[in-house]
DSSP file (Angstrom, degrees, kcal/mol; ACC not computed):
  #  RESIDUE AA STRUCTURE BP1 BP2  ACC     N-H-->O    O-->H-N    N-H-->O    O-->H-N    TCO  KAPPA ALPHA  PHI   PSI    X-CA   Y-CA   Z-CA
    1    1 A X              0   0    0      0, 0.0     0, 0.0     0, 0.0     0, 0.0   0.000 360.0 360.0 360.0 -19.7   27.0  -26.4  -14.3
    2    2 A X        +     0   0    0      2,-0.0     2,-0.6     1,-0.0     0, 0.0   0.650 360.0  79.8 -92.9  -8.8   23.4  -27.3  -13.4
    3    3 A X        -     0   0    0      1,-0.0     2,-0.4     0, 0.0    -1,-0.0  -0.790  57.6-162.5-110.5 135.8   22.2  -24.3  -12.2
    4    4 A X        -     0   0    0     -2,-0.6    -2,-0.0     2,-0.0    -1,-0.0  -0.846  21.8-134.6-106.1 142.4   21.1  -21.3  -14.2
    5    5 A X        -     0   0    0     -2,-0.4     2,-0.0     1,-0.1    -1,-0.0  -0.382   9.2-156.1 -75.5-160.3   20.9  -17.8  -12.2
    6    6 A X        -     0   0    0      2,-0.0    -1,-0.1     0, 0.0    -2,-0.0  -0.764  10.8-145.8-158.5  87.9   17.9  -15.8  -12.7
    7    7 A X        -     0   0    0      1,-0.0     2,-0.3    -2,-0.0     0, 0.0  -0.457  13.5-149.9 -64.1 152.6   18.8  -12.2  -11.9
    8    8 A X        -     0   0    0      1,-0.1     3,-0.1     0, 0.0    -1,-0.0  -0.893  29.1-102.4-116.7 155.5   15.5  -10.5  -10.3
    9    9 A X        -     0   0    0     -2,-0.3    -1,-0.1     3,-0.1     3,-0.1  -0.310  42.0 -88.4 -68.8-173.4   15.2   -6.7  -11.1
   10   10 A X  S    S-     0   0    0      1,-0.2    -1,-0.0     2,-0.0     0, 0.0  -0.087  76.3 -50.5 -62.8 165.4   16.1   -4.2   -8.5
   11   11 A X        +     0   0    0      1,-0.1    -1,-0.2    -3,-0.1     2,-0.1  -0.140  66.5 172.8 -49.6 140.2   13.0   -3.0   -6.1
   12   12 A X    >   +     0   0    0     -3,-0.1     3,-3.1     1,-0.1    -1,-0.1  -0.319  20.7 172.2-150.0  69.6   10.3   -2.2   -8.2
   13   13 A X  G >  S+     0   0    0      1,-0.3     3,-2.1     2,-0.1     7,-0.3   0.823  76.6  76.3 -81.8  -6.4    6.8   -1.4   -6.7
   14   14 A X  G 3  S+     0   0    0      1,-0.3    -1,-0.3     5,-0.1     3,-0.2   0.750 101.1  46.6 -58.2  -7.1    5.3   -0.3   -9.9
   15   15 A X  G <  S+     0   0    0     -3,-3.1    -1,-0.3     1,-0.2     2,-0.1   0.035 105.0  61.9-107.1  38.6    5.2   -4.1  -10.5
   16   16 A X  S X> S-     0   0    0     -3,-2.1     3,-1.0     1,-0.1     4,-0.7  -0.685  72.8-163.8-152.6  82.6    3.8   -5.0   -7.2
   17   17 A X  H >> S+     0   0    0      1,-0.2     3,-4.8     2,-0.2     4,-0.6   0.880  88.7  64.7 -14.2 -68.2    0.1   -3.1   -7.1
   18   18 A X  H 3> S+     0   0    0      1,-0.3     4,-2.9     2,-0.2    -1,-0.2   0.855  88.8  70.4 -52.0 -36.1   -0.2   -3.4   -3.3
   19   19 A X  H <> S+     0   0    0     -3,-1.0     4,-2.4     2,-0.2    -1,-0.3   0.947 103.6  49.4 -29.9 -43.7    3.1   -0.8   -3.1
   20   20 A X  H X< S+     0   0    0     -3,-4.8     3,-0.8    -4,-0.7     4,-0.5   0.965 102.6  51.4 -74.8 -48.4    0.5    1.7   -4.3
   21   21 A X  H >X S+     0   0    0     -4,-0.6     4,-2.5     1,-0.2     3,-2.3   0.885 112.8  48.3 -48.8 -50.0   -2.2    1.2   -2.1
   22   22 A X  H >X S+     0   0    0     -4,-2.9     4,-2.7     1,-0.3     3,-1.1   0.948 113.3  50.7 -64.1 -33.2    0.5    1.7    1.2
   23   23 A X  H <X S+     0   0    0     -4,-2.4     4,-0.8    -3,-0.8    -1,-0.3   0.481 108.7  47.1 -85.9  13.7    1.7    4.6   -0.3
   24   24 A X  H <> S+     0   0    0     -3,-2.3     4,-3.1    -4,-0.5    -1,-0.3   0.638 110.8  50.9 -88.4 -33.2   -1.4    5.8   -0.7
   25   25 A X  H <X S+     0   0    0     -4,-2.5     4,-1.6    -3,-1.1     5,-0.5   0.979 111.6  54.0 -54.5 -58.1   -2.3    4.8    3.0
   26   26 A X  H >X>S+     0   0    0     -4,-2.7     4,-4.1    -5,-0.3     5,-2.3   0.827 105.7  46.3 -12.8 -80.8    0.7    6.7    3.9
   27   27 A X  H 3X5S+     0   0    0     -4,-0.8     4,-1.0     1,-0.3    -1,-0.2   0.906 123.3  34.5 -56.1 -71.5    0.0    9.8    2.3
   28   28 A X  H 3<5S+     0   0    0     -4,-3.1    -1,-0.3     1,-0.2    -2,-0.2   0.475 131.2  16.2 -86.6   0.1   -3.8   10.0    3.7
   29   29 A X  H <<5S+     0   0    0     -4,-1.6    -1,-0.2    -3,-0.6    -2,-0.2   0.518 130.8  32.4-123.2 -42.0   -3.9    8.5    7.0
   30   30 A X  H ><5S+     0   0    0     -4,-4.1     3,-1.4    -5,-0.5    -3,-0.2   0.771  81.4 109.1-121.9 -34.5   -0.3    8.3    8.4
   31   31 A X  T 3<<S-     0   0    0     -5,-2.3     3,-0.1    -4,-1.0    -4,-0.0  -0.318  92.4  -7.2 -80.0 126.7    1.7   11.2    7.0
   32   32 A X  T 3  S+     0   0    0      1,-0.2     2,-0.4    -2,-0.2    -1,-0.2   0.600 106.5 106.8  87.5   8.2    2.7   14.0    9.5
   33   33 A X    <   -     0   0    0     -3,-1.4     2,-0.2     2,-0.0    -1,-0.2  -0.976  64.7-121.3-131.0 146.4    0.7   12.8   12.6
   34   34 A X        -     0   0    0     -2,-0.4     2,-0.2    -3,-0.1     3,-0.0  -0.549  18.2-170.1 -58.1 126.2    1.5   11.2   15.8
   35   35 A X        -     0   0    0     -2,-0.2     3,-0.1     1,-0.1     6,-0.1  -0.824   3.7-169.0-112.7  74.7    0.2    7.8   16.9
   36   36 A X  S    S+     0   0    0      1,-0.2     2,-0.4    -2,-0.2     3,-0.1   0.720  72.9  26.4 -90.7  23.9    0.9    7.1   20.3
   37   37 A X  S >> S-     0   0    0      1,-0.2     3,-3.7    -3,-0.0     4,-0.6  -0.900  80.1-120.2-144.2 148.9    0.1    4.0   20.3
   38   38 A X  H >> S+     0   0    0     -2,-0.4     3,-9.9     1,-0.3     4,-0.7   0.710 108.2  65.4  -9.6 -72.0    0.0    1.1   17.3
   39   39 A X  H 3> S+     0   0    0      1,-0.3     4,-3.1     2,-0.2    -1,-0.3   0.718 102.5  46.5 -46.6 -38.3   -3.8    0.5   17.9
   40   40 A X  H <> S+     0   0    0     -3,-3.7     4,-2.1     2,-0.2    -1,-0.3   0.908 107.1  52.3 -47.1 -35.7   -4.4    3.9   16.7
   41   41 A X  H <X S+     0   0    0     -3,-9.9     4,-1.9    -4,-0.6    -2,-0.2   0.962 118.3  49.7 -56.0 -50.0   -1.9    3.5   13.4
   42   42 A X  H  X S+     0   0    0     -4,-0.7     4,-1.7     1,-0.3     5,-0.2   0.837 108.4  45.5 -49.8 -58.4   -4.5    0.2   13.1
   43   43 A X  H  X S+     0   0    0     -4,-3.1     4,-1.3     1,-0.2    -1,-0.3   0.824 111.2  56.6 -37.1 -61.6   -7.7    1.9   13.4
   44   44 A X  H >X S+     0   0    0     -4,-2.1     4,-2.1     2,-0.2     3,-1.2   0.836 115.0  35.9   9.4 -88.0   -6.5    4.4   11.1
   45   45 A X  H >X S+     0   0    0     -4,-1.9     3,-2.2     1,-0.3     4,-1.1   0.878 110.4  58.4 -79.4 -71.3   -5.9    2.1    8.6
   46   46 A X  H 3X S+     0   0    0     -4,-1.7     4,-4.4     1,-0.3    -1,-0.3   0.607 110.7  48.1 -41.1 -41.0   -8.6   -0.2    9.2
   47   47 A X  H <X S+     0   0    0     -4,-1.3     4,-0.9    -3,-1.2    -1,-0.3   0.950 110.2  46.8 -70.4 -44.5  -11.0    2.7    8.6
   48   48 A X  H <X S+     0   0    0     -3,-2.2     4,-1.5    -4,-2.1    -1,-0.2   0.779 108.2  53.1 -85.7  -4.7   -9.7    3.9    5.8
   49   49 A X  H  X S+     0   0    0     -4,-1.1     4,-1.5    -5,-0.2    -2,-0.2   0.936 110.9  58.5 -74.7 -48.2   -9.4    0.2    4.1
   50   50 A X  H  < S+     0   0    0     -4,-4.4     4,-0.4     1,-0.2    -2,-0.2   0.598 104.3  43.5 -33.4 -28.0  -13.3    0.3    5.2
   51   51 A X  H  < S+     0   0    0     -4,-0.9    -1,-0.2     2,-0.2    -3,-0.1   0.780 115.8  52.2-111.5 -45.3  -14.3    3.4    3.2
   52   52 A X  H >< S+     0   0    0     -4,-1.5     3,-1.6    -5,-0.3    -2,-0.2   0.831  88.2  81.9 -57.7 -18.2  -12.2    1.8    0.4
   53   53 A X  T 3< S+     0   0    0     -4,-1.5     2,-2.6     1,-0.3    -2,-0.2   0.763  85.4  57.1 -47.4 -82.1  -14.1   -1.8    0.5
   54   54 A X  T 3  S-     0   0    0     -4,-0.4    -1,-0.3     1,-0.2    -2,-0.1  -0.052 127.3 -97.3 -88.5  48.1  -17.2   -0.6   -1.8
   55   55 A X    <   -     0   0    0     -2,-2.6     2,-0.4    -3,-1.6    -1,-0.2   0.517  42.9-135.1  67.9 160.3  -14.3    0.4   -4.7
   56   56 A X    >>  -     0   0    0     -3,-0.1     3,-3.2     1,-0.1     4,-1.8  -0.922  18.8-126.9-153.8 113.5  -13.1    4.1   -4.9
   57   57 A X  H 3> S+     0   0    0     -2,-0.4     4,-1.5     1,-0.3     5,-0.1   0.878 114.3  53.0 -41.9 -29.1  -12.5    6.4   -7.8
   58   58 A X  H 34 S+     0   0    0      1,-0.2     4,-0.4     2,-0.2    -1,-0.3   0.569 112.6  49.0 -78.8   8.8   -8.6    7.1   -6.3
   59   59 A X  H X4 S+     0   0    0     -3,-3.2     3,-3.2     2,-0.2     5,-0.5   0.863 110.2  48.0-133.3 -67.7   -8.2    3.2   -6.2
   60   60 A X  H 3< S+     0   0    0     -4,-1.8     3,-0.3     1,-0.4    -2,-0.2   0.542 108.3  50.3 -99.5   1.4   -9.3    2.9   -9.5
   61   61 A X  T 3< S+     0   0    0     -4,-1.5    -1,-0.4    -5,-0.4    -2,-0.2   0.752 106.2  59.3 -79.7 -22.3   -7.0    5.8  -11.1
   62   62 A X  S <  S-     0   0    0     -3,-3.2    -2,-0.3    -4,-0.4    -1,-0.2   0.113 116.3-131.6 -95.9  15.8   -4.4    4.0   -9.4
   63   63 A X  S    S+     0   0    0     -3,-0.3    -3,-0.1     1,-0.1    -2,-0.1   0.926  74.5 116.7  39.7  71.2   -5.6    1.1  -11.7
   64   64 A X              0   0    0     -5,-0.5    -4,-0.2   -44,-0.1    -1,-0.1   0.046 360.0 360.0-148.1  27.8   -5.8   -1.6   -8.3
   65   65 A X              0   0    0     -6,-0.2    -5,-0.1    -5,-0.1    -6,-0.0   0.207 360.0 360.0-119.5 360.0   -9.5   -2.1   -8.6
């Protein structure tokens, strides 16, 4: 009697920015290629968060900068 729910929606990463940026990682770094091992997936990524740092026209169509 004291407690009210609060229903949350269903998964929803158009309300969660950072979803776009991994699928974005995904798509240009990760998809279709062979790591074998992690520290490559990291490097990857690291590099290509690096080339994003100084803001990036795809980042900012995807309206997360």
């Amino acid at each position: 009697e004291d407690f009210v729910l609060d229903y949350l929606p269903p998964y929803s990463p158009e309300l969660n920015p950072i979803e776009r940026v991994w699928k974005l990682t995904r798509r240009q770094c990760l998809h279709n290629r062979y790591f074998p091992v992690l520290e490559e997936v990291v490097a990857v990524v690291e590099t290509q968060f690096e080339n994003w740092r100084n803001g990036n026209e795809t980042l900012r169509l995807c309206a997360i900068t």
